[in-house]
N, C-alpha and C positions, 0 to 999 in steps of 0.2 A: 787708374786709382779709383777709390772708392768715394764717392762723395759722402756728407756728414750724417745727411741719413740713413746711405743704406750702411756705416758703418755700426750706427745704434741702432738698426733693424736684430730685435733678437734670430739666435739661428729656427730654424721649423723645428718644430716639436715633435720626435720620431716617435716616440714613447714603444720603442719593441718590446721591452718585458711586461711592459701593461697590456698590451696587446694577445702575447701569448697567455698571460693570466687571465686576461676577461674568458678566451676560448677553452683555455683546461677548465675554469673555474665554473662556466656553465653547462662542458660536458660532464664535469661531476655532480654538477647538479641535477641531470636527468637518471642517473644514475640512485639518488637518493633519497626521493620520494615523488609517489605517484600523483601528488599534489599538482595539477595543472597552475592553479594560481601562485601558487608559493614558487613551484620552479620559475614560469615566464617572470616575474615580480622580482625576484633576484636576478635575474638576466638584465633584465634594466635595471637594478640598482648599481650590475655591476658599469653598466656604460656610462650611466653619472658618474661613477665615486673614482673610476679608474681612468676613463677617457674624456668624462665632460659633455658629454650629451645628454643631455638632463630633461626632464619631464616626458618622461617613455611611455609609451602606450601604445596598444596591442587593441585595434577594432575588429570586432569579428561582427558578421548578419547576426540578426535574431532570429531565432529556432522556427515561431513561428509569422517571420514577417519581415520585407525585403529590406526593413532599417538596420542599417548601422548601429552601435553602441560601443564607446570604450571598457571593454571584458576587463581588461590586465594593464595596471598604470603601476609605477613609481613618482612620487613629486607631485602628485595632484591629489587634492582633495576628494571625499566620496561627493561631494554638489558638483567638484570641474566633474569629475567621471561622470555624473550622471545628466550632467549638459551636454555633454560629451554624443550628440546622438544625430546622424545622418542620413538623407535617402541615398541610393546608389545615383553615382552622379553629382552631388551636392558637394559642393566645396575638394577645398585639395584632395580631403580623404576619402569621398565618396567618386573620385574621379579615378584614386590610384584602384579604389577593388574594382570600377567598370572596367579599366582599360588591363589592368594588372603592367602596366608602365611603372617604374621609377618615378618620383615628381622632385625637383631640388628648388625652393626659394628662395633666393636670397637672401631678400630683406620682406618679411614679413608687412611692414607698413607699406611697401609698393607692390600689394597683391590683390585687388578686390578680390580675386576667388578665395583669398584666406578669411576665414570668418570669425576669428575668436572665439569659438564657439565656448570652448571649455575652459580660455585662462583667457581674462582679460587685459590688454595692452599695458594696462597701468601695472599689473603684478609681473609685468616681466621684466629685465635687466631693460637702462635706459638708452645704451649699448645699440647696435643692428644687428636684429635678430634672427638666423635664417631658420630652417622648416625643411627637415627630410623624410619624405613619406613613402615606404618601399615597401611591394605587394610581400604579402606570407603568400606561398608558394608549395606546391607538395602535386609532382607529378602534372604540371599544368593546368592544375586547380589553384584559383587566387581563392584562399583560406580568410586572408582577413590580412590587413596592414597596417607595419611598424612604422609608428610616427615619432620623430624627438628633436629637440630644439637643440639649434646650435649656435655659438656666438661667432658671426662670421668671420671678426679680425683677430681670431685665435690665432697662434702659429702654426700650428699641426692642418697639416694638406688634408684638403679635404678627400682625394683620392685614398687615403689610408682609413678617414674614419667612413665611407662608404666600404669599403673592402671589410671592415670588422661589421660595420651594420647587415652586407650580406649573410656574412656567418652566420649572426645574431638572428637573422628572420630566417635561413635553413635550418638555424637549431631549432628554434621555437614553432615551426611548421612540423616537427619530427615528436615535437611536444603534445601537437592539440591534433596529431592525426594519430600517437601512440595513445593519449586519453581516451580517443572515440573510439579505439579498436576494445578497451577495456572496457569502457560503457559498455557497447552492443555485447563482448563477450559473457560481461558479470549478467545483463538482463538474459542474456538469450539461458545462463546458469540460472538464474532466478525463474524463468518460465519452466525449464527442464526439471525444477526441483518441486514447483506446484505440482508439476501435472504426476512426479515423481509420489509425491503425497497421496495426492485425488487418486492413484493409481492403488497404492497398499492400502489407502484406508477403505477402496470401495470393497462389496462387497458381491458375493453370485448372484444380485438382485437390480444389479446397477445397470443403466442400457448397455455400456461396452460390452457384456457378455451377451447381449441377444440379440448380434448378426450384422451388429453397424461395425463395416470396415474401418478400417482409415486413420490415419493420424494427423493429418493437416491439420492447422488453427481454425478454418472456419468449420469443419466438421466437430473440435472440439469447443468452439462456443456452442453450436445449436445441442451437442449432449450436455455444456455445465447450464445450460439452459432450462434442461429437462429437468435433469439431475436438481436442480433448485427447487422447484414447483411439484416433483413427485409428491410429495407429502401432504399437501395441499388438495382440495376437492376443485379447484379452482380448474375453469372451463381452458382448454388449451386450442389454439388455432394455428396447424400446423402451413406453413405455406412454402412454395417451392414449387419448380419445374417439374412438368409427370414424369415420374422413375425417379427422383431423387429417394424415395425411401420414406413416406410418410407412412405406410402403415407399420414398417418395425420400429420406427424414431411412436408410435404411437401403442403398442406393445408393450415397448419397451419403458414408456412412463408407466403404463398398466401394473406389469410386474416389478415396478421398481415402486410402488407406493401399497400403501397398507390393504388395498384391493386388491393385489396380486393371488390370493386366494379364490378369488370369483370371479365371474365369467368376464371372458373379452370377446365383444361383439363387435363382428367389425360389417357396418352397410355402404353398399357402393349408391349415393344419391342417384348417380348416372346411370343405372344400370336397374330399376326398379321404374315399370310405367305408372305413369300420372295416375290410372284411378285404380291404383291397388297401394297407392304409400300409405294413406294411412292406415290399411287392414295390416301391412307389414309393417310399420312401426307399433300400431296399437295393438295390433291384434285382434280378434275378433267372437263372437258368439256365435254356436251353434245357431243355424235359421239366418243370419242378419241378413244372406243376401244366396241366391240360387247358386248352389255347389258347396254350399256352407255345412256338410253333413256333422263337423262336429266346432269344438273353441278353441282355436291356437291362440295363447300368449304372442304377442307381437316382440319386434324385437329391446323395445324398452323393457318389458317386464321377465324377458332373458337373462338381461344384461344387470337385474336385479343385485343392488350391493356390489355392484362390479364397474366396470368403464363400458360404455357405448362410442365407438367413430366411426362417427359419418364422415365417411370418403366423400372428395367431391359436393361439397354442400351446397356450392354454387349451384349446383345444378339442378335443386329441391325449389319445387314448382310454387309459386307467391302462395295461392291458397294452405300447402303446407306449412310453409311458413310460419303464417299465423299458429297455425295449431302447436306445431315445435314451440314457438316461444312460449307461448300458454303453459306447455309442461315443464319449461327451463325455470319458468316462475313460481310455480302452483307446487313443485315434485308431483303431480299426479297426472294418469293416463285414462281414456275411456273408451273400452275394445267400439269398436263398430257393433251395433247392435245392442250395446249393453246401459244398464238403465246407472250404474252406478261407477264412481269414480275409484280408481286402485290408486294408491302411495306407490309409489316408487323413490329411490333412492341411485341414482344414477351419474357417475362423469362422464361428461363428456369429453373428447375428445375431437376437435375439428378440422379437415383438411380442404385444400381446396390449392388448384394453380392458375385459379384466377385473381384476377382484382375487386375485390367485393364491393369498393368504395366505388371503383366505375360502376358494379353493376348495380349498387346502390344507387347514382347518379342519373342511369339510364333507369329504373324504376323496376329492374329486374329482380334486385335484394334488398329485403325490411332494412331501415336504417335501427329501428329495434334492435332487430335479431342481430343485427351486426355488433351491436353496442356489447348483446349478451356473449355473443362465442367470440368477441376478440379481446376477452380479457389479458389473457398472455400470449399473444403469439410468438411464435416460434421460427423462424426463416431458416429453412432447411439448404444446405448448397448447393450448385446442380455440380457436375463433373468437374463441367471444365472450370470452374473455382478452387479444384481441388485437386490438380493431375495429377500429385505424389500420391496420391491412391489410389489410381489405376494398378500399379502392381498388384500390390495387395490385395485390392478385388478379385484379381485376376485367379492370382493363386488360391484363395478360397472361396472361390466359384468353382474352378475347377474341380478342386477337391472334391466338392459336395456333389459336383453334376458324376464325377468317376465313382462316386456312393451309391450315388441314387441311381446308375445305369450300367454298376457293373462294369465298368471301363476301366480302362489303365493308361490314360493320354497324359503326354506332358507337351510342355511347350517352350519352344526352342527360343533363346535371347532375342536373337531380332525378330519371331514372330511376336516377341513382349512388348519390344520397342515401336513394330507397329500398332500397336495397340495403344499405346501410351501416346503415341503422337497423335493418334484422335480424337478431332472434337468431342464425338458422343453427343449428338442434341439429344436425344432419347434416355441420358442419364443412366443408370445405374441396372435400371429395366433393359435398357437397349443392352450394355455390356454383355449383362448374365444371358439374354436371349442369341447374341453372339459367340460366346463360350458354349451354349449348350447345342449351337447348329455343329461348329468345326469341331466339339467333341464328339457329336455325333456320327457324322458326318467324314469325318478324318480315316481313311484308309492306312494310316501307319501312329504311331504310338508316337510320337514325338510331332505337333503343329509345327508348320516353320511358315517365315515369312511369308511365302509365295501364296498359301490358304487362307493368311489376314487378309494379304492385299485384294485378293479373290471375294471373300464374302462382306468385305468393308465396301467396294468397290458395287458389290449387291446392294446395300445401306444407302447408300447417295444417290443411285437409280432414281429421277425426277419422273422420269415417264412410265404410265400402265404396265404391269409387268404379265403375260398370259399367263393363266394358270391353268396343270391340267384337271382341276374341280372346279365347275359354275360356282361363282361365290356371291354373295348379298355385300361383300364389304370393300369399301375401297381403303389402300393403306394409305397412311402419314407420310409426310416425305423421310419421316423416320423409320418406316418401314414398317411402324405398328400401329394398328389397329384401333381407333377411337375408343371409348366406354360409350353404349348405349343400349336401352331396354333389350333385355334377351324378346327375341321375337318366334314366334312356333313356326313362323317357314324358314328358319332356321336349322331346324332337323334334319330334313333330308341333305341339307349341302353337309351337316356334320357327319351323319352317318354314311354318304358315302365318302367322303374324307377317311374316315377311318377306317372304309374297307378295302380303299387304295391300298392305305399306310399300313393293313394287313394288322391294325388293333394299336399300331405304335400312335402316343393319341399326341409325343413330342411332332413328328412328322406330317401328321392332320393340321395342328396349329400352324405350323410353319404354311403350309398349302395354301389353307384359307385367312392367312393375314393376322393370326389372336396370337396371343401369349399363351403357355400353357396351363395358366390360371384363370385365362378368360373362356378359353376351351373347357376346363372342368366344371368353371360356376355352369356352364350351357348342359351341359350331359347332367348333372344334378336338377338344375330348374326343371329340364325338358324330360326327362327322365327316360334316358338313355342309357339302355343297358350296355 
């Protein structure tokens, strides 16, 4: 028989049609607007109003910081929510997103780890109160976790209203991982639609049309970079690893601003000796000095109404220095020899793949001068910042070197792939200097893997490689060739270089360790027919 109490004990509270309603009524709900907080926010209005689990809330981390916050409540005020705030580890709720465990309380008032954080003991039923705190979940990521109050001597099993809480935190984890797919997709639409703009509205004057590959994000900040400042007289200091491309990113500001009419002068600081910079900046007057038979304009007064970059400015000796800034300040120059001062009207343009500020530090660069050329700098990226542009380089480099040499080479998928899987320390210069060996160099019309791996395989060589022409230069462990003063016993290692190579002047460079722009500036200084 039944004794007196358990006969007035009401029966458990099954409530199955509420149950299947809270689950349709929330899957309709994702279904009907993309509103993260209006969907999650009815999902717990539905567990209060249908099953009795009242003050719902949904803690997600902060975007930028390892705290807790209640994002998504029912029952609680905007002051509970915004008391509502956790370190991971901290109380019931910063203990379920550490561990991403279940946590069930009983009774509230025998929990030290329960903190009241957000509703306090006196606003709640006088009743015993329990506390269900169960991880959001999505592929073995704990998301953020469903908390909600429950009155413990309810009838309804508690096994039942756990089995609807789990539903409740798989729907709502289906919730705020289907919102983040939309965010990144609307922004990644929104970048695609800039650049979509920037694209139709530029014009054949804008750097993308003159020789900068690439479509990556940091190769398209340093061009909306440029793109900003073209207009402008304002001094540019371009910086980046050597071979990233600062003389066409410096070009390319040239003819993209209202000087694209007038000269572009381009000087290698490195490559010009200490007691001839300033006759080659200034320029100089008939008599100044023995071999002087007539007056060359210097390369400032060149460069007149136009842009001047100086490559490598690190490398411009202190005493220049001084005199540089003097004309950065004054606009005017004063040939060697000459008794009066010329106006000029000059931008500049600066490059360098050093740290100016160390070699400021060390006493090698004016802190002046530094002040004056780093008005805007500019940080160019080196490769491997950028390997979705390996192809594209690839392909039009190729192109250009089957132009310029009469060839007709292509190049097979996986010799692509190995190329793309390389570092490149040598950047952009190293690529093209590698495309134009195996185009050369290639015995059949089609490269294929086996020729990457071969002449990449040459690129990483750490030790002396012999050559067969005596040379003055040791290579980089990238293979190429420092910048420094063209020297006159230089000559003979070039000219016979190029009578090996039977006049080919790409094969001579390769020989003796240059670029084949370092080889041409040599045969022009040295005057080499």
């Amino acid at each position: 028989m039944l004794d007196a109490q358990t006969a007035h004990r009401p029966p458990p509270e099954i409530l199955v049609d509420e149950e299947l309603l809270v689950i349709r009524e929330a899957s309709a709900l994702m279904g009907k607007s993309p509103d993260q907080n209006y969907v999650i926010r009815e999902i717990l209005h539905l567990l209060s109003e249908l099953l009795g689990l009242n003050r719902g809330r949904v803690v997600l981390p902060d975007a930028e910081s390892a705290a807790l916050h209640i994002a998504h409540a029912y029952g609680l005020s905007r002051q509970e929510m915004k008391r509502g705030r956790f370190q991971p580890g901290e109380g019931i709720t910063g203990r379920v997103m550490q561990s991403g465990q279940m946590v069930i309380i009983q009774d509230v008032d025998n929990e030290p780890a329960f903190l009241f954080r957000s509703v306090a003991r006196e606003h709640l039923p006088h009743e015993t109160v329990s506390f269900i705190a169960m991880p959001v979940e999505q592929g073995g990521q704990v998301l953020g976790v469903l908390g909600v109050h429950r009155l413990r001597d309810r009838p309804r099993p508690l096994a039942r209203d756990l089995q609807i809480l789990k539903i409740a935190a798989t729907l709502i984890a289906q919730v705020i991982m289907l919102n983040r797919h939309i965010q990144e997709h609307t922004a990644r639409l929104e970048s695609e639609n800039r650049e979509l703009k920037w694209a139709l509205n530029k014009n054949p004057s804008t750097p993308g049309a003159f020789g900068i590959v690439g479509e990556s994000m940091p190769l398209r900040r340093a061009l909306k970079q440029v793109e900003q400042v073209a207009q402008t007289d304002a001094t540019v200091l371009l910086l980046g690893e050597s071979g990233t491309g600062k003389e066409l990113f410096a070009r390319a500001l040239h003819l993209s601003s209202a000087r694209r009419d007038h000269p572009f002068i381009k000087v290698n600081c490195g490559a010009i000796p200490e007691n001839l910079f300033e006759s080659e900046l200034f320029g100089y007057e008939k008599g100044a000095f023995t071999g002087a038979t007539s007056s060359r304009p210097g390369y400032f007064e060149q460069a007149n109404n136009g842009s001047l970059f100086l490559d490598e400015i690190g490398d411009m000796p202190l005493a220049m220095q001084v005199k540089l800034l003097r004309v950065l300040q004054e606009n005017t120059i004063q040939r060697v020899g000459a008794r009066r001062e010329t106006p000029v009207n000059v931008r500049i343009v600066a490059a360098t793949n050093q740290d100016l500020q160390q070699l400021v530090s060390r006493g090698k660069f004016r802190l002046d001068l530094f002040y004056r050329v780093n008005v805007i700098p500019v940080r160019l990226p080196s490769l491997q910042e950028r390997p979705e542009d390996i192809r594209h380089l690839v392909r039009y480099y190729l192109n250009q070197i089957n132009q310029s040499y009469q060839r007709n080479v292509n190049i097979a998928p996986d010799a692509l792939e190995r190329l793309a899987a390389y570092s490149w320390p040598g950047n952009v210069r190293q690529l093209r200097n590698v495309l134009e060996r195996l185009a050369l160099l290639s015995e059949n019309r089609l490269i294929g893997a086996a020729e990457v791996v071969a002449v990449i395989a040459g690129e990483t060589v750490s030790e002396p490689v012999a050559r067969p022409v005596t040379t003055f230069v040791t290579a980089t462990p990238d293979g190429l060739r420092p910048y420094h003063a063209v020297q006159a016993a230089e000559r003979d290692s070039i000219v016979q270089a190029l009578a090996l190579c039977n006049g080919n002047k790409s094969r001579a460079a390769q020989h003796i360790g240059m670029t084949l722009r370092q080889l041409n500036y040599r045969i022009q200084r040295l005057g080499i027919a």
